[in-house]
TORTI-288720 format. One record per atom (N, C-alpha, C): residue number from 1; residue in three letters; x, y negated, z. Coordinates in nm, 3 decimals. Layout:
BEGIN
resi;resn;x;y;z
NUM;ala;X;Y;Z
...
REM end
This chain:
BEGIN
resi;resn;x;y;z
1;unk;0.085;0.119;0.000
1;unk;0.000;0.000;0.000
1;unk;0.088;-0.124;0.000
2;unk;0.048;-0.223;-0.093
2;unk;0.138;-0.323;-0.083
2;unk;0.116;-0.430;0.001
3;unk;0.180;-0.515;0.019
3;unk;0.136;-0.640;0.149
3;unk;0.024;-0.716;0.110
4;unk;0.004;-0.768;-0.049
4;unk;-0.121;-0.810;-0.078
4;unk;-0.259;-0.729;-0.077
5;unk;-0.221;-0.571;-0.096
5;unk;-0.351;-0.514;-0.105
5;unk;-0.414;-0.480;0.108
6;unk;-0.265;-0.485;0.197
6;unk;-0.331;-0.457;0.285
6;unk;-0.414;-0.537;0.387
7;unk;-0.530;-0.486;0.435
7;unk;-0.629;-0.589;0.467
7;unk;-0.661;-0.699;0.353
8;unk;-0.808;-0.742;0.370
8;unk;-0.864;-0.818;0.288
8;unk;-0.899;-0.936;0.341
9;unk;-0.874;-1.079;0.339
9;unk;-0.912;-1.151;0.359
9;unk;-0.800;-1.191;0.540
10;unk;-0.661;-1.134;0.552
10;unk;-0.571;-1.170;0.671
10;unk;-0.479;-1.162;0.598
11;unk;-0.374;-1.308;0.633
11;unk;-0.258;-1.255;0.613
11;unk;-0.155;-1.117;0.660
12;unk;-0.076;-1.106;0.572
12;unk;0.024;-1.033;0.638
12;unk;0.049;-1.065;0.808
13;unk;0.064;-1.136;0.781
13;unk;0.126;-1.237;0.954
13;unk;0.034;-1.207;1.008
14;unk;-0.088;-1.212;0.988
14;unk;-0.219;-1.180;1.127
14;unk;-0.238;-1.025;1.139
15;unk;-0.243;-0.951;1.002
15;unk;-0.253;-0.860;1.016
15;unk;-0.141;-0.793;1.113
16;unk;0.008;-0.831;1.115
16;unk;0.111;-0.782;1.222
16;unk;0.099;-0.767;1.373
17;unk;0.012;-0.935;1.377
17;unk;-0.021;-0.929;1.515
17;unk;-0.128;-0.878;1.590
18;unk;-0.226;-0.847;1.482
18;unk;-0.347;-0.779;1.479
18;unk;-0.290;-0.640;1.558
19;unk;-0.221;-0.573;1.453
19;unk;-0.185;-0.435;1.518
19;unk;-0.095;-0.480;1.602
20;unk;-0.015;-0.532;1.640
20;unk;0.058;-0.548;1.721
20;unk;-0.027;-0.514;1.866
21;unk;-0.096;-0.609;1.883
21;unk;-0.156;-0.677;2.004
21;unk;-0.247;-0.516;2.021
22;unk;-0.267;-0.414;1.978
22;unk;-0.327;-0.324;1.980
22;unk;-0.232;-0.190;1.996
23;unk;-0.112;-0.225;1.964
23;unk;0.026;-0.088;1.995
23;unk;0.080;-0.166;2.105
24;unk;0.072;-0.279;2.152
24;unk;0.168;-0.294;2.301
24;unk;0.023;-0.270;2.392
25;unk;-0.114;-0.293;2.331
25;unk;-0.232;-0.260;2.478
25;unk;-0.198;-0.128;2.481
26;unk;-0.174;-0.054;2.404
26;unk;-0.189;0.098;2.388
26;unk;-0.051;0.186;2.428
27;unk;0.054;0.167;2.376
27;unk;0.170;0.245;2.474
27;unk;0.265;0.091;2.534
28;unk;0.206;0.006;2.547
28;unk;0.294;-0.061;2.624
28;unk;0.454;-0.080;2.567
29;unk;0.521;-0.187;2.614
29;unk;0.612;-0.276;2.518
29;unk;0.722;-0.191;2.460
30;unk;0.801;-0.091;2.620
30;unk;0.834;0.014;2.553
30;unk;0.849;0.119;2.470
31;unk;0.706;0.100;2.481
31;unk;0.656;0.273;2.397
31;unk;0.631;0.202;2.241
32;unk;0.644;0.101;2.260
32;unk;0.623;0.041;2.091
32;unk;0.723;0.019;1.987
33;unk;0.711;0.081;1.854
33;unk;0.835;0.057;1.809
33;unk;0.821;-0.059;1.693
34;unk;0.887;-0.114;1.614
34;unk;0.866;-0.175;1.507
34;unk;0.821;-0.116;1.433
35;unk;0.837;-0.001;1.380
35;unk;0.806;0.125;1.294
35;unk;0.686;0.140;1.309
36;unk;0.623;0.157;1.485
36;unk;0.496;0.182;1.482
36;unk;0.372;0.094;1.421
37;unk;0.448;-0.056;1.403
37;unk;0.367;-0.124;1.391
37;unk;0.357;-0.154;1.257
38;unk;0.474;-0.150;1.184
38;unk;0.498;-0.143;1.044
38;unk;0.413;-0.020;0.976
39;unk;0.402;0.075;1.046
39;unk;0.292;0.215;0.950
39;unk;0.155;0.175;1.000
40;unk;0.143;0.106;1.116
40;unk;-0.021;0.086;1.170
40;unk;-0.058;-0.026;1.043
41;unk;0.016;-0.140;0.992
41;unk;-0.010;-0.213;0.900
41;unk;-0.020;-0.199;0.757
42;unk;0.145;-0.042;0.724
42;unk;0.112;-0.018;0.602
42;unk;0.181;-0.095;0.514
43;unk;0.256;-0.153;0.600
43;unk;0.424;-0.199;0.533
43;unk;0.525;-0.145;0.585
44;unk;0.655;-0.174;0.509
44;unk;0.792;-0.169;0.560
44;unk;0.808;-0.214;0.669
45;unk;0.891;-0.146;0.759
45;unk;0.965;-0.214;0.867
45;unk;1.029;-0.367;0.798
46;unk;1.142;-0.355;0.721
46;unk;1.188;-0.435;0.665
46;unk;1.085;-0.591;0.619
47;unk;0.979;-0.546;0.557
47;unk;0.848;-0.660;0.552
47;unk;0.828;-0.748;0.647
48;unk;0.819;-0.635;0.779
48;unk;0.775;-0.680;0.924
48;unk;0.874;-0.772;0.923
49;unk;1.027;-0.777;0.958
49;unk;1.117;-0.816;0.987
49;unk;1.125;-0.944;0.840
50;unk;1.096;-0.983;0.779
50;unk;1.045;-1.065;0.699
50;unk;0.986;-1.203;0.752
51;unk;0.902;-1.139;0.869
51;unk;0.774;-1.212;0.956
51;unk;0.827;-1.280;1.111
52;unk;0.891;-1.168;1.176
52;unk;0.928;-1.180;1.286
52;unk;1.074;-1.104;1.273
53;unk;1.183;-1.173;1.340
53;unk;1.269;-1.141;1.332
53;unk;1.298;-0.986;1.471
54;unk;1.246;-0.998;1.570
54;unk;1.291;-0.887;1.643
54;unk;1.132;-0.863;1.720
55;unk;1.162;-0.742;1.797
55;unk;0.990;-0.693;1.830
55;unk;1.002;-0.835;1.964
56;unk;1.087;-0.862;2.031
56;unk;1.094;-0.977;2.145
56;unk;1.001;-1.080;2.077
57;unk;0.988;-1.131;1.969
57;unk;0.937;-1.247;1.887
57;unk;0.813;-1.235;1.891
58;unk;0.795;-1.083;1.825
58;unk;0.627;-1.027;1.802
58;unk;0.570;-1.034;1.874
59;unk;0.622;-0.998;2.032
59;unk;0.545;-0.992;2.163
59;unk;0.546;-1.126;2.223
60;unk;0.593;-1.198;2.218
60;unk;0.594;-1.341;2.266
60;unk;0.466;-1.420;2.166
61;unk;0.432;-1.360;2.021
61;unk;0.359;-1.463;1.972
61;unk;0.221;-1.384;1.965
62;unk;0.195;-1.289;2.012
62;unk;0.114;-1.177;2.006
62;unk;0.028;-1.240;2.160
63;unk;0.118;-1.283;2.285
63;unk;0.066;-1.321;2.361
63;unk;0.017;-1.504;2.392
64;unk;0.138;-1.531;2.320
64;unk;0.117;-1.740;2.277
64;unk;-0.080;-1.712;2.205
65;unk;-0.084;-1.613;2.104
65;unk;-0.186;-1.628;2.032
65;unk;-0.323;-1.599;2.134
66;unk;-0.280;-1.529;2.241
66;unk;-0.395;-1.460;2.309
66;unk;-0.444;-1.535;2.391
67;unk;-0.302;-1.640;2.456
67;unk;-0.346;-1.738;2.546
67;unk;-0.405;-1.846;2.523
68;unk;-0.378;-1.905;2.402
68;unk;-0.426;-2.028;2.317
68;unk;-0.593;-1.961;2.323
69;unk;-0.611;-1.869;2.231
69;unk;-0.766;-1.811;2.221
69;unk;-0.813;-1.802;2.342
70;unk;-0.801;-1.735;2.483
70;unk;-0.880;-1.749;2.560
70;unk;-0.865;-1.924;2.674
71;unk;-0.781;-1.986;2.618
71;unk;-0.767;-2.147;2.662
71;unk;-0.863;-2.208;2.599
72;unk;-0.883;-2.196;2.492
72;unk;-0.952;-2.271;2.394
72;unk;-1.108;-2.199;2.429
73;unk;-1.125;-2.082;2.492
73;unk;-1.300;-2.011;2.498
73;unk;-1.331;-2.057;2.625
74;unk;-1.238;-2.089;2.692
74;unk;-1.279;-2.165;2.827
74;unk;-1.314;-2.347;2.792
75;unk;-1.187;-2.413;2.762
75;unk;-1.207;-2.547;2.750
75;unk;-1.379;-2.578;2.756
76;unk;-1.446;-2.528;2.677
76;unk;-1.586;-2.616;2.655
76;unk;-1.681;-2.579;2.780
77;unk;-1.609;-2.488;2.838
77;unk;-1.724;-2.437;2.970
77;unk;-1.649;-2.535;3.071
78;unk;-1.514;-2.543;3.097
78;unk;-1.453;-2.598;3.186
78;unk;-1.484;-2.782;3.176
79;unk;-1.481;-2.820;3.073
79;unk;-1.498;-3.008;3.031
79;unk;-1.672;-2.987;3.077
80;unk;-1.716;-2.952;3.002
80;unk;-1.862;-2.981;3.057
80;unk;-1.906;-3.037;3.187
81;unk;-2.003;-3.123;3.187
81;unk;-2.024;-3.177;3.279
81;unk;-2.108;-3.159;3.435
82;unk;-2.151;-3.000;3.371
82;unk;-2.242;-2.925;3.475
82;unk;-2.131;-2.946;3.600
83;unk;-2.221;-2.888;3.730
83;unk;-2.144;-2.871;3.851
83;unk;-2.222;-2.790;3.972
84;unk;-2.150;-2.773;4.113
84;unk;-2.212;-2.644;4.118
84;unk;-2.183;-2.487;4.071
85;unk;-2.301;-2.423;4.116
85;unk;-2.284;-2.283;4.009
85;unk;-2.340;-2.272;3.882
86;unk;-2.405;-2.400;3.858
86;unk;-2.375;-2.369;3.651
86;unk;-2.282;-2.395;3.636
87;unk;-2.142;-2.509;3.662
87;unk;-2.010;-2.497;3.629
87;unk;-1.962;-2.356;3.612
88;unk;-1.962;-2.292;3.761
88;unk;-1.902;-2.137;3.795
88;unk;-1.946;-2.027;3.648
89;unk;-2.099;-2.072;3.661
89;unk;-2.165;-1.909;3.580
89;unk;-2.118;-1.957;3.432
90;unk;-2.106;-2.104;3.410
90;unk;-2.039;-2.113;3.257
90;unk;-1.954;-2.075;3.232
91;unk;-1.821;-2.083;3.319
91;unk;-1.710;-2.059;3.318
91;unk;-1.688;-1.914;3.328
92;unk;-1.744;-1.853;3.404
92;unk;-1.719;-1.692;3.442
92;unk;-1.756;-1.626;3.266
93;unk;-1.900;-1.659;3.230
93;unk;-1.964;-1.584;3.144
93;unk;-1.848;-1.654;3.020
94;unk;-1.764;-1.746;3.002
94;unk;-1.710;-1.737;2.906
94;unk;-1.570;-1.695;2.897
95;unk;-1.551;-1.664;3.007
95;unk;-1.429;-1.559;3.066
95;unk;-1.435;-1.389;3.071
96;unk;-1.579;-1.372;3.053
96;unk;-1.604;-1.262;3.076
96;unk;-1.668;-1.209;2.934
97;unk;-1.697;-1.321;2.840
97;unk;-1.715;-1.245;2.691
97;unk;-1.609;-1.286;2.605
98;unk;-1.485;-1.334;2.665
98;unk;-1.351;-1.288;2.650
98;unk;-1.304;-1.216;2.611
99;unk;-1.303;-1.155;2.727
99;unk;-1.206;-1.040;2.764
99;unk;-1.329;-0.930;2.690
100;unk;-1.480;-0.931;2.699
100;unk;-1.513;-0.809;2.660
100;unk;-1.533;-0.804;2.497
101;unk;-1.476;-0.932;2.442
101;unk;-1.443;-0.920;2.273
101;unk;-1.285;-0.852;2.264
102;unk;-1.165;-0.893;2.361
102;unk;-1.068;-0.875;2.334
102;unk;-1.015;-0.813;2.447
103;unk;-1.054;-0.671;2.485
103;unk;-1.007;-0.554;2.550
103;unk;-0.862;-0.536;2.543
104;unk;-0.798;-0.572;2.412
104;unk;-0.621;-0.536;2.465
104;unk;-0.579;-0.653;2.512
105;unk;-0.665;-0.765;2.530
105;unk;-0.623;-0.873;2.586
105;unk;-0.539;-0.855;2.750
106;unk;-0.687;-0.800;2.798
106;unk;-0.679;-0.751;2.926
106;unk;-0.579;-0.628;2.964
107;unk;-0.534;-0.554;2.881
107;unk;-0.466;-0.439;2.898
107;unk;-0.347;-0.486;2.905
108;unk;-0.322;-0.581;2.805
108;unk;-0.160;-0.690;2.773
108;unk;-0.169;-0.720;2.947
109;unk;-0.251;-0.781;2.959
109;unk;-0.220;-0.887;3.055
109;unk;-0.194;-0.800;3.193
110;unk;-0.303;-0.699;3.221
110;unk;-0.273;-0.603;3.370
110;unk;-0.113;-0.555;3.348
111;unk;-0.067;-0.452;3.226
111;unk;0.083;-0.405;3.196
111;unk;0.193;-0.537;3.221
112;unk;0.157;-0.677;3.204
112;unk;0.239;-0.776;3.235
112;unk;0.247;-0.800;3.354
113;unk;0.174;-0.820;3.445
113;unk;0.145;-0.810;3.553
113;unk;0.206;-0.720;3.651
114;unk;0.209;-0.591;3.607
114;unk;0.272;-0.482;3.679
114;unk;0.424;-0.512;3.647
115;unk;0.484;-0.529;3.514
115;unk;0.586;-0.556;3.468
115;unk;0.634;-0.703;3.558
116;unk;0.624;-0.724;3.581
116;unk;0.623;-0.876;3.656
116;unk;0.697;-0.995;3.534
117;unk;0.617;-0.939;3.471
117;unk;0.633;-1.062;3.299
117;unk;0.784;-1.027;3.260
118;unk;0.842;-0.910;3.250
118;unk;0.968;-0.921;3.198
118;unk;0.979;-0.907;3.110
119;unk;0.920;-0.879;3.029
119;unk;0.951;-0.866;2.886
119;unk;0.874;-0.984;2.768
120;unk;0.862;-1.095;2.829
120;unk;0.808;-1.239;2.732
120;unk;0.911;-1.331;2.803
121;unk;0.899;-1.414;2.702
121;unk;1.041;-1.495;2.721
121;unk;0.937;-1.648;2.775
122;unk;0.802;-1.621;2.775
122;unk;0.765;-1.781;2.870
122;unk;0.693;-1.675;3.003
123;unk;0.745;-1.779;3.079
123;unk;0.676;-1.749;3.284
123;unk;0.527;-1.787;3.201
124;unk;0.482;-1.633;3.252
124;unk;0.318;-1.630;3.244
124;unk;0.275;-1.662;3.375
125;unk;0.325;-1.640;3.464
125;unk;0.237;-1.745;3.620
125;unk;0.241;-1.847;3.605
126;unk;0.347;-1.917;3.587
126;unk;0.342;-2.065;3.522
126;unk;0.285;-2.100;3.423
127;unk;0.295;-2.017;3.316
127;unk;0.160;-2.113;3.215
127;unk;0.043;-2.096;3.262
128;unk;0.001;-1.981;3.328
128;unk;-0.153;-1.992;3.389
128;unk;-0.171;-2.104;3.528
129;unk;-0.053;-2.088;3.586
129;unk;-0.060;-2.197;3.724
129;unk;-0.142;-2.329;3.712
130;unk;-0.143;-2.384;3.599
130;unk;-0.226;-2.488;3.580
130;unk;-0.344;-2.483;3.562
131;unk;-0.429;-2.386;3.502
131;unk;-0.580;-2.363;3.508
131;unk;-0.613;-2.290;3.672
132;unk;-0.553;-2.196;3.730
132;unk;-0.550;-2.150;3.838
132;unk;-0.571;-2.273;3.967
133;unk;-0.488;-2.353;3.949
133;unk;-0.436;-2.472;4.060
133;unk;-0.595;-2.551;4.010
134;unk;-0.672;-2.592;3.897
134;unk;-0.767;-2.640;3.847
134;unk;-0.877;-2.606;3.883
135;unk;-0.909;-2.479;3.889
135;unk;-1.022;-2.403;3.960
135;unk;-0.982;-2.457;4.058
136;unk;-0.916;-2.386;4.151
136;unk;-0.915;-2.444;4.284
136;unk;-0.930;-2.549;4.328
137;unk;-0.903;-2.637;4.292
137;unk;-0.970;-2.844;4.354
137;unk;-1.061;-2.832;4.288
138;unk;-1.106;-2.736;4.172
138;unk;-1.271;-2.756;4.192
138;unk;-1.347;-2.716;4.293
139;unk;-1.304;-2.589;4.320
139;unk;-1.409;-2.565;4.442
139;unk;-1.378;-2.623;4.568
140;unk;-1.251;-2.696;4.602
140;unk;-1.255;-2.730;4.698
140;unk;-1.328;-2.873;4.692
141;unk;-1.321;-2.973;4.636
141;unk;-1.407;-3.045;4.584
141;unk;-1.532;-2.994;4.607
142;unk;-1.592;-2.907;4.559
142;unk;-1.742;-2.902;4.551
142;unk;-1.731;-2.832;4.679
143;unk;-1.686;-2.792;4.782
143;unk;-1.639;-2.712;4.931
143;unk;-1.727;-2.886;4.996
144;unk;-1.561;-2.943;4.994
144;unk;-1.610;-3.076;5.054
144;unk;-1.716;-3.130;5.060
145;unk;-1.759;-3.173;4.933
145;unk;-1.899;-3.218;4.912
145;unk;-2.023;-3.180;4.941
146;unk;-2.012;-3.052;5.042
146;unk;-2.143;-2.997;5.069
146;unk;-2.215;-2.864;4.931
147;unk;-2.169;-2.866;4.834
147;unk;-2.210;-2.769;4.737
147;unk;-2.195;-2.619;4.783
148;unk;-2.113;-2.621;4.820
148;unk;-2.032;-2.469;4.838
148;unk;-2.058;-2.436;5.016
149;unk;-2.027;-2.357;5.052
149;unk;-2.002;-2.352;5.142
149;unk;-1.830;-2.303;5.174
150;unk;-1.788;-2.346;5.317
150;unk;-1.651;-2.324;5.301
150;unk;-1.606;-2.162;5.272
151;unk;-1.471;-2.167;5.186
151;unk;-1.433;-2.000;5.212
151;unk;-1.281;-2.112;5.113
152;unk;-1.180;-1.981;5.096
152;unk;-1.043;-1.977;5.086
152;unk;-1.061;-2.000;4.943
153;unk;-1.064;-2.089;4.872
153;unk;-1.082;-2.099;4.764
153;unk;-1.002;-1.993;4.647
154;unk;-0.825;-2.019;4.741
154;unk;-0.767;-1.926;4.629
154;unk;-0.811;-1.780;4.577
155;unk;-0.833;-1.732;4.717
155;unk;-0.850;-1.618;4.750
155;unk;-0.951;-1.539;4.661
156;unk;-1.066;-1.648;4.674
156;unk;-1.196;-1.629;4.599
156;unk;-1.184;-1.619;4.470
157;unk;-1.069;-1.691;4.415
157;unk;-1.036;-1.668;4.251
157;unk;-0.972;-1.558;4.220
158;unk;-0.863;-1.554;4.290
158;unk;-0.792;-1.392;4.281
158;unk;-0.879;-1.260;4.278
159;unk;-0.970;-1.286;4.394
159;unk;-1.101;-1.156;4.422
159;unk;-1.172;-1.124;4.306
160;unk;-1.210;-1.298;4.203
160;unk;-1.282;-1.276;4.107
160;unk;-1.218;-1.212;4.016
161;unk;-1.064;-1.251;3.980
161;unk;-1.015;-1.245;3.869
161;unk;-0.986;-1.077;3.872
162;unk;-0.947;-0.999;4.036
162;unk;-0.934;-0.839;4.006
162;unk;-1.134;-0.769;3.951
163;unk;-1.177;-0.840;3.994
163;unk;-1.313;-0.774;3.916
163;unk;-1.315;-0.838;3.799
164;unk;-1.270;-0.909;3.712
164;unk;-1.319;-0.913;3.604
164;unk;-1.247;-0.815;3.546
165;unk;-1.091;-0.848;3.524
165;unk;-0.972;-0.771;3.463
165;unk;-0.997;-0.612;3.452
166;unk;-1.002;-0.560;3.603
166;unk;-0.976;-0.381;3.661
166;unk;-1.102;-0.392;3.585
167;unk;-1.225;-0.436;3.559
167;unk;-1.373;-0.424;3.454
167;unk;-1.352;-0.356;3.330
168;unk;-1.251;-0.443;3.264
168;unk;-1.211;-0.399;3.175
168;unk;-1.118;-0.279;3.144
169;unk;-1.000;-0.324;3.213
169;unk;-0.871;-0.253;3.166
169;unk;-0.906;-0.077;3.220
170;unk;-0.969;-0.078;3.315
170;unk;-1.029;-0.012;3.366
170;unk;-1.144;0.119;3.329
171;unk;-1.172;0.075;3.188
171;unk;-1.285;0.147;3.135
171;unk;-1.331;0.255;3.097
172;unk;-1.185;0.352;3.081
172;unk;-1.201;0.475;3.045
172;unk;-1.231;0.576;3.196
173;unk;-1.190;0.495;3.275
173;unk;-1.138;0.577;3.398
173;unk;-1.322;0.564;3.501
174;unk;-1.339;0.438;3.448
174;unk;-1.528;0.369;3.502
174;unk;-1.586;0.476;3.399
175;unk;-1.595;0.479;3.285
175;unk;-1.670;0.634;3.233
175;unk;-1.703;0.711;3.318
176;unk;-1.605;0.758;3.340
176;unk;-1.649;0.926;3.399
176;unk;-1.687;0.858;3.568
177;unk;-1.701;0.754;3.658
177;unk;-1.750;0.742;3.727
177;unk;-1.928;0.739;3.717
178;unk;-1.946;0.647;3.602
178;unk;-2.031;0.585;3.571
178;unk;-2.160;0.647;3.486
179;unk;-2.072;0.785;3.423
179;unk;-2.159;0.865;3.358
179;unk;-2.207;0.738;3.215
180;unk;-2.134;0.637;3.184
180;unk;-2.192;0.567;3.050
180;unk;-2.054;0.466;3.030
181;unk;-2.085;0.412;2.855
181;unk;-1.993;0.383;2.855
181;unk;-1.995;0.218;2.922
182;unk;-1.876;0.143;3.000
182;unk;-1.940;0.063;3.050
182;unk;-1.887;-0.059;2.982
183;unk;-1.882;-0.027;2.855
183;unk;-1.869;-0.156;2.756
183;unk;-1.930;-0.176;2.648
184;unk;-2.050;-0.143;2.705
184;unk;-2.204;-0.115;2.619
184;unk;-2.234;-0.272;2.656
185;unk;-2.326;-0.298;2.602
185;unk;-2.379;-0.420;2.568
185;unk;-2.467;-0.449;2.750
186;unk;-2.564;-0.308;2.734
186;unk;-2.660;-0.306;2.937
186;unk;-2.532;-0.329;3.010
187;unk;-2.446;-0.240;2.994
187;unk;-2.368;-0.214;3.124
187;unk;-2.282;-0.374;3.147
188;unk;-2.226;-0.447;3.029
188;unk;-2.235;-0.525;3.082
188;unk;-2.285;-0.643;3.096
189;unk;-2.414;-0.629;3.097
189;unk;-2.466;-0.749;3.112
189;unk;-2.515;-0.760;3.261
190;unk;-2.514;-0.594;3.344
190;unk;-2.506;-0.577;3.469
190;unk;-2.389;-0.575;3.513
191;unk;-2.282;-0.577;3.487
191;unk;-2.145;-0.651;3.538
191;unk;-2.158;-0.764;3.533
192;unk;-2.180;-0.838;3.427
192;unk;-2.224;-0.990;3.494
192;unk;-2.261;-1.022;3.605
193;unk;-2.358;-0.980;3.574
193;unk;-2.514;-1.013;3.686
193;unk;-2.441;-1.027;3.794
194;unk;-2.368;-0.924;3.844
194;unk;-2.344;-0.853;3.949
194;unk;-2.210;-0.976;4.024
195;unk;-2.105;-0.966;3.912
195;unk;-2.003;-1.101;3.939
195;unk;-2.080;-1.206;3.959
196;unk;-2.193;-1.274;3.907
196;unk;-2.239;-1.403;3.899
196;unk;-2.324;-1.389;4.035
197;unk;-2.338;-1.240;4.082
197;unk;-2.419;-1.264;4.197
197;unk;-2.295;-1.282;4.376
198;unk;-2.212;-1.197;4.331
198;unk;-2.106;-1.235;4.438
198;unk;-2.071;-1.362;4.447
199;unk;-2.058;-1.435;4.322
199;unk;-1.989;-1.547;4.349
199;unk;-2.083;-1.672;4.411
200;unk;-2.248;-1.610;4.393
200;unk;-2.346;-1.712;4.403
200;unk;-2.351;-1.644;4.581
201;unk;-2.319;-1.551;4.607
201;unk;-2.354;-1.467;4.750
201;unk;-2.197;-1.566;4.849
202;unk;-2.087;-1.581;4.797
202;unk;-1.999;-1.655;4.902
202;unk;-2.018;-1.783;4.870
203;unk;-2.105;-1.867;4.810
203;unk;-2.050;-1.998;4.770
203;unk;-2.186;-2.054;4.855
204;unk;-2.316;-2.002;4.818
204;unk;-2.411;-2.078;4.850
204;unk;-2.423;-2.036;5.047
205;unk;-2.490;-2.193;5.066
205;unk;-2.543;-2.143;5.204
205;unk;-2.625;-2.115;5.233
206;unk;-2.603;-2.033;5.328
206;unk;-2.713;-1.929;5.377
206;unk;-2.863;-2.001;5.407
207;unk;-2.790;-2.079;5.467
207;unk;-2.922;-2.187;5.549
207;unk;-3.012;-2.224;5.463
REM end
């Protein structure tokens, strides 16, 4: 297959990162070779290397691309002017049909995580530190103001962020708990529910 006939309507270049971003969710950075990704596409190694000079490159822009896309699916929930828990449920639900469009997103990101980011050449705590640190003076802000009721703000994001992520990355292993698959359209729209209801269960007061 030649580079113009493969895939219709992606470049070469997307198509690389396409599979790419789908052989590092799948055996992880190690287990990935150039080769692998060069036959998943249906070019030469040599082609590949055309594109990106070493697999270090591929994986650095494989994840630049992932972060920009889910920066950019947040921005319009985050600027908006709602506040409160329509801020929260905007923000969650567009965090959470994210990740459930882009499943190796989440797989990248838990394997980085465990890896403690060694293998990308930008500090991923630090590029996230700034939306992270952002949430947080929101809710403490809306804490202050009487909206919320008090709780550890960080804490509360971290709590959220292992249920959204383990949701996902998680899914083959939630099968066989679950007896279904739980990245069916019901199942999660009751994972939602369910996040949007914890977060509405510590924030609001009781009273």
């Amino acid at each position: 297959m030649s580079e113009e006939d493969a895939g219709i309507g992606r470049s070469t270049r997307q198509q690389i990162l396409d599979a790419s971003r789908e052989c590092f969710a799948h055996a992880g950075y190690s287990g990935t070779s150039l080769n692998d990704i060069a036959a998943e596409v249906g070019i030469r190694r040599q082609s590949l290397l055309h594109h990106f000079p070493s697999k270090e490159a591929l994986y650095d822009e494989v994840f630049e691309q992932l972060l920009s896309d889910w920066f950019e699916r947040l921005a319009e929930s985050i600027q908006a002017p709602s506040r409160g828990l329509e801020k929260v449920d905007q923000v969650l639900d567009a965090g959470f049909r994210f990740f459930a469009d882009n499943p190796a997103y989440v797989t990248l990101m838990r394997r980085e995580a465990i890896d403690g980011g060694s293998h990308l050449a930008i500090d991923l705590s630090a590029t996230l530190r700034p939306m992270f640190d952002e949430a947080v003076a929101y809710f403490q802000r809306e804490m202050a103001a009487g909206v919320f009721r008090d709780q550890d703000a960080a804490q509360l994001l971290l709590t959220g962020y292992g249920a959204l992520l383990s949701y996902f990355s998680d899914a083959p292993f939630l099968e066989g708990l679950l007896d279904e698959d739980p990245l069916t359209e019901p199942a999660l729209a009751r994972r939602r529910a369910h996040i949007m209801d914890f977060f509405r269960s510590a924030l609001e007061d009781p009273a």
